[in-house]
C-alpha positions in Angstrom: 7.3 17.6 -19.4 7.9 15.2 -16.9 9.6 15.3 -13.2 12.6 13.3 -13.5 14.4 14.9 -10.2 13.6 11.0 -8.8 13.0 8.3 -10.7 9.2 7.1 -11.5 8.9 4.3 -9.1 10.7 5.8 -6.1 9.8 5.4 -2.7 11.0 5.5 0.9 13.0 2.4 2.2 11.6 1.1 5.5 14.5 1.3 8.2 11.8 0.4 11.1 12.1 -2.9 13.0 8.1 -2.7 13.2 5.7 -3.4 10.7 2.9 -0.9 9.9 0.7 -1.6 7.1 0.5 1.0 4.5 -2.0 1.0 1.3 -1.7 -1.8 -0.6 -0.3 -5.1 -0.1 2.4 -6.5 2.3 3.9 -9.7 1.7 4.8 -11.6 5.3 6.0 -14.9 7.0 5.4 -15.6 10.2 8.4 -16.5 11.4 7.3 -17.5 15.1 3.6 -18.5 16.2 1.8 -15.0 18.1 2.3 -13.8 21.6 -1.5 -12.8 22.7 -0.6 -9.6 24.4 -2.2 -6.4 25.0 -1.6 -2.8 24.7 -3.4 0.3 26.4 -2.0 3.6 26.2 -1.5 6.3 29.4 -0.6 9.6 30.5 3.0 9.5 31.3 3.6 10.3 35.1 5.0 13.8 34.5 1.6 15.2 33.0 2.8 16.2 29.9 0.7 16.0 26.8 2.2 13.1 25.6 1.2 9.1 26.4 3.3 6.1 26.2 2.6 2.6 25.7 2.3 0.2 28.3 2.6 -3.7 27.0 2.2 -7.0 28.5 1.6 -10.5 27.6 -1.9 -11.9 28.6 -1.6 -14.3 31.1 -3.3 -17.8 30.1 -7.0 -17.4 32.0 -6.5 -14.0 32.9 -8.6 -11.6 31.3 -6.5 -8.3 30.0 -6.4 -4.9 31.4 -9.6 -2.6 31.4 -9.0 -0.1 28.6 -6.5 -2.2 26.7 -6.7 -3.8 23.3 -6.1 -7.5 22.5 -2.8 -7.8 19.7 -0.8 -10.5 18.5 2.5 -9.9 19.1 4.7 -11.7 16.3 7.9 -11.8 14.3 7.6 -11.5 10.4 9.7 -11.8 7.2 8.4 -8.5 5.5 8.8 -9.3 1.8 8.5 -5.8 0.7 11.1 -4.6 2.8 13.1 -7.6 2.8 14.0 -7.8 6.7 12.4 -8.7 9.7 9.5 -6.9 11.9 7.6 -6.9 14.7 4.1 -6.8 14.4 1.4 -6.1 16.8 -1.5 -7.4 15.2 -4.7 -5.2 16.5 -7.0 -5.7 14.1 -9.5 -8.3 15.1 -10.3 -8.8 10.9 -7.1 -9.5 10.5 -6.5 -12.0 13.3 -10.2 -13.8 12.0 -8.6 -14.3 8.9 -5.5 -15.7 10.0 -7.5 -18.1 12.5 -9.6 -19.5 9.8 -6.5 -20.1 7.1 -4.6 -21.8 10.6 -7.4 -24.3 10.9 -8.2 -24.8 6.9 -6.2 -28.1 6.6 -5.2 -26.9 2.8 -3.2 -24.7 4.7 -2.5 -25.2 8.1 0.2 -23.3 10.1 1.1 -19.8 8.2 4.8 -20.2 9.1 4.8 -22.7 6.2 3.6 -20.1 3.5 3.4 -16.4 2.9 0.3 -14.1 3.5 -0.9 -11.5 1.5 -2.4 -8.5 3.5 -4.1 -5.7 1.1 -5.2 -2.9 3.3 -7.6 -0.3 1.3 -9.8 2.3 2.9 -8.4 5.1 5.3 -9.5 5.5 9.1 -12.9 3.6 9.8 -13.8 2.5 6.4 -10.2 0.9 6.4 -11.0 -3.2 5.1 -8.1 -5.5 5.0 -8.1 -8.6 3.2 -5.7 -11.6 3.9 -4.3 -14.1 1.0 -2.7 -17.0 2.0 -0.2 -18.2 -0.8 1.2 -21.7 -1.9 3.9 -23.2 0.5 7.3 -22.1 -0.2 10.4 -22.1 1.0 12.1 -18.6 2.3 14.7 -17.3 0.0 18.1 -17.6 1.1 19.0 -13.9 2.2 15.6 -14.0 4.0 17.1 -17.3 6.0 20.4 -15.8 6.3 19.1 -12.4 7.9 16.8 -14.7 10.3 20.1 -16.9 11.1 22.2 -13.7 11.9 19.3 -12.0 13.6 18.6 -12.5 17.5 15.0 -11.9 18.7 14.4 -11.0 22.5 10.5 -10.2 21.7 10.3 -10.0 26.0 12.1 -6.9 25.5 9.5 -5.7 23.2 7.4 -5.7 26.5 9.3 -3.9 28.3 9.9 -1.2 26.1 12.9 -2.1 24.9 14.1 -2.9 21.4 13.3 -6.9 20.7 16.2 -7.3 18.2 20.4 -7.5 18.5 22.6 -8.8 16.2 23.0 -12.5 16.6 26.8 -13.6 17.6 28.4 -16.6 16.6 26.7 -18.9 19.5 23.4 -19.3 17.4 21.8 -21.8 21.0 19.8 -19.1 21.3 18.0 -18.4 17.9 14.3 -18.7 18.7 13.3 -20.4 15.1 
């Protein structure tokens, strides 16, 4: 007997406006080149159990925080999910693999192509491996979200949500 409360191939939609990889493989564009920023976490001032995130952008010849962690900060077409994420690339693997591909002149700048990211493992055996694809142009809903969609990404550093929906004054669309 099988389950057939949901259907076979059901999962949850992504509603989030950040990208988290999951197991498996996430289809992305970059749709802007990385901020190199950084991230450290702290108690928060009223000594409760919970921390918060504290975010900046690293200043050019400035070395970053003591106890923080080097990201990329970056705007991406998520494929899967069709609609567009920030994501704070920590993973210094990934960020190799994304360096070489940038300087392999077969493929150049990966705002020109999609990238493959298959994440396997869990915890500290986690691997992830990164396929660039052939060049292609974004479909058109992707290009219409990005067209209708306003990034702020400073307001991502100051803990504030980085998107809004775009008005009809599009001056301001960073790509």
């Amino acid at each position: 007997m099988t389950d057939s409360f949901l259907p076979e191939n059901y999962s949850e939609p992504s509603n989030s406006d950040f990208l988290k990889l999951e197991a498996g493989t996430t289809k992305i564009r970059f749709l802007q080149s990385p901020v190199i920023s950084w991230e450290l976490w702290e108690d928060k001032e009223d000594g409760t159990e919970w921390r918060k995130v504290v975010r900046g952008k690293k200043e050019e010849g400035q070395p970053i925080p003591p106890s923080s962690k080097l990201v990329w900060t970056c705007i991406v077409w998520n494929h899967n999910d069709q609609r567009m994420q920030v994501w704070s690339v920590g993973q210094k693997t990934i960020r190799d693999q994304i360096v070489s591909i940038s300087r392999d002149a077969d493929f150049g700048d990966p705002r020109n192509f999609d990238i493959k990211i298959k994440k396997e493992g869990e915890k500290m055996k986690t691997t992830y491996t990164i396929n660039p694809l052939p060049p292609t142009e974004l479909g058109e809903e992707a290009k219409n979200t990005i067209m209708q969609t306003q990034v702020n990404i400073d307001a991502y550093f100051e803990g504030e949500n980085p998107f809004w929906t775009g008005s009809d004054d599009d001056s301001d669309v960073p790509f």
